[in-house]
N, C-alpha and C positions, 0 to 999 in steps of 0.2 A: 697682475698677470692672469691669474685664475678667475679673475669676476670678467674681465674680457672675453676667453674662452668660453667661458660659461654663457656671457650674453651672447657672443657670435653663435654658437653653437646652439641654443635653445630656439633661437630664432630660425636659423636654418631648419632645424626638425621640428619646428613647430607653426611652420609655413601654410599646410593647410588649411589651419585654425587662424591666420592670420590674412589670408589672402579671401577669404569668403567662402572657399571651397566645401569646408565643411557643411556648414549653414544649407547652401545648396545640395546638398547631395541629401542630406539630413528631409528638405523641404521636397526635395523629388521621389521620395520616400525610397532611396537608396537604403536607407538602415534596417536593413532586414538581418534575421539570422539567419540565412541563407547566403547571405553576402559578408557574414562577419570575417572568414578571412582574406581576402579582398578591403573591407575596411581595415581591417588591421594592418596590412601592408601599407596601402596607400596613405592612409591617416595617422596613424600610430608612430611614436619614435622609438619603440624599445629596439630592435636590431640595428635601426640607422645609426641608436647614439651610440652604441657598441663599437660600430663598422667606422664613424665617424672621428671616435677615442684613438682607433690605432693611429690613424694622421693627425694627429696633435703633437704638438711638442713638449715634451717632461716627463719626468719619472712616471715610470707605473699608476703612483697612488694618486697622482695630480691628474692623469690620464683618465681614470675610472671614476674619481670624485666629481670630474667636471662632468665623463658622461653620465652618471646617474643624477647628478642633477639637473643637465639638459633635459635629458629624460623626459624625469619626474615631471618639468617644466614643461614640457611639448606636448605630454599626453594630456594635465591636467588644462591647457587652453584647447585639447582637441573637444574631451569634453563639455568642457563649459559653451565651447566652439555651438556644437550640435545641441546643446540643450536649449540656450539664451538666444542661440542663433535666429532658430526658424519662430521664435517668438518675436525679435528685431525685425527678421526680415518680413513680417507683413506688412509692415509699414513704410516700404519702400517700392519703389519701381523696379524687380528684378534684372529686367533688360538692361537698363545702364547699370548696375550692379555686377553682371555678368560680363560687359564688355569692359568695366573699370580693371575686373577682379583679372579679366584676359590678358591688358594691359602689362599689371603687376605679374601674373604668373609669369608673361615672354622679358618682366624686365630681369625676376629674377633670374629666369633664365640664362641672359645674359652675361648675368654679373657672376652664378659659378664657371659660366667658360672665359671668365676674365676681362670680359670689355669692363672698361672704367667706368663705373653708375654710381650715382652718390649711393647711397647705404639706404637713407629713409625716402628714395624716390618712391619705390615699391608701397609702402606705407600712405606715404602723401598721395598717389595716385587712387588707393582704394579709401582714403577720408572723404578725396574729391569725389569719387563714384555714389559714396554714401550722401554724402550733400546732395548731389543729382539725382538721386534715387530719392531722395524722400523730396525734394522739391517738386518733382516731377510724377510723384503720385497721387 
């Protein structure tokens, strides 16, 4: 029950990093210290997994266990997100990268106001982008 929570959850706050967003923002030279709290919101899971932990279900300690390992887990793919990222991303075709990655952003969307989406459509749609983007460049 906790390795589920954990993996719904890490995934959820660690969306950024998984949908391309970071990488771009990173490559648009978004990461400025001028813009660091702005990144931290947008990017960052420390308060979402917090805010995330009350709507869980279980005791306290299984509550807080899973959000700091989300956490941990979401910040450290934001990072590696932005760092590995914008060195990946030369090598591809940004323009289909960014309309894959839009795809995935509107599916996730979707799927927290409930429409029924498989789980790894989100996923599969930005592999597809990633094939297309280096094919294509």
């Amino acid at each position: 029950m906790k390795k589920n929570k954990l993996n719904r959850l890490a995934t959820m706050l660690g969306m950024g990093a998984l949908t391309g967003a970071v990488p771009l923002a990173a490559v648009g030279g978004f990461f400025k210290p001028e813009n660091a709290f702005v990144i931290a919101v947008l990017f960052m899971a420390g308060p979402g997994a917090i805010a995330t932990a009350i709507l869980l279900d279980g005791d306290m300690k299984t509550r807080m266990l899973v959000a700091l390992c989300a956490g941990l887990i979401a910040t450290l793919l934001v990072v590696l997100s932005a760092g590995v990222g914008t060195t990946l991303l030369s090598f591809l075709n940004l323009k289909a990268l960014k309309i894959a990655g839009g795809i995935a952003v509107l599916l996730i969307g979707l799927m927290i106001m409930g429409v029924k989406i498989p789980e790894n459509l989100p996923l599969g749609i930005m592999l597809f982008g990633i094939v297309l983007g280096g094919i294509l460049k």
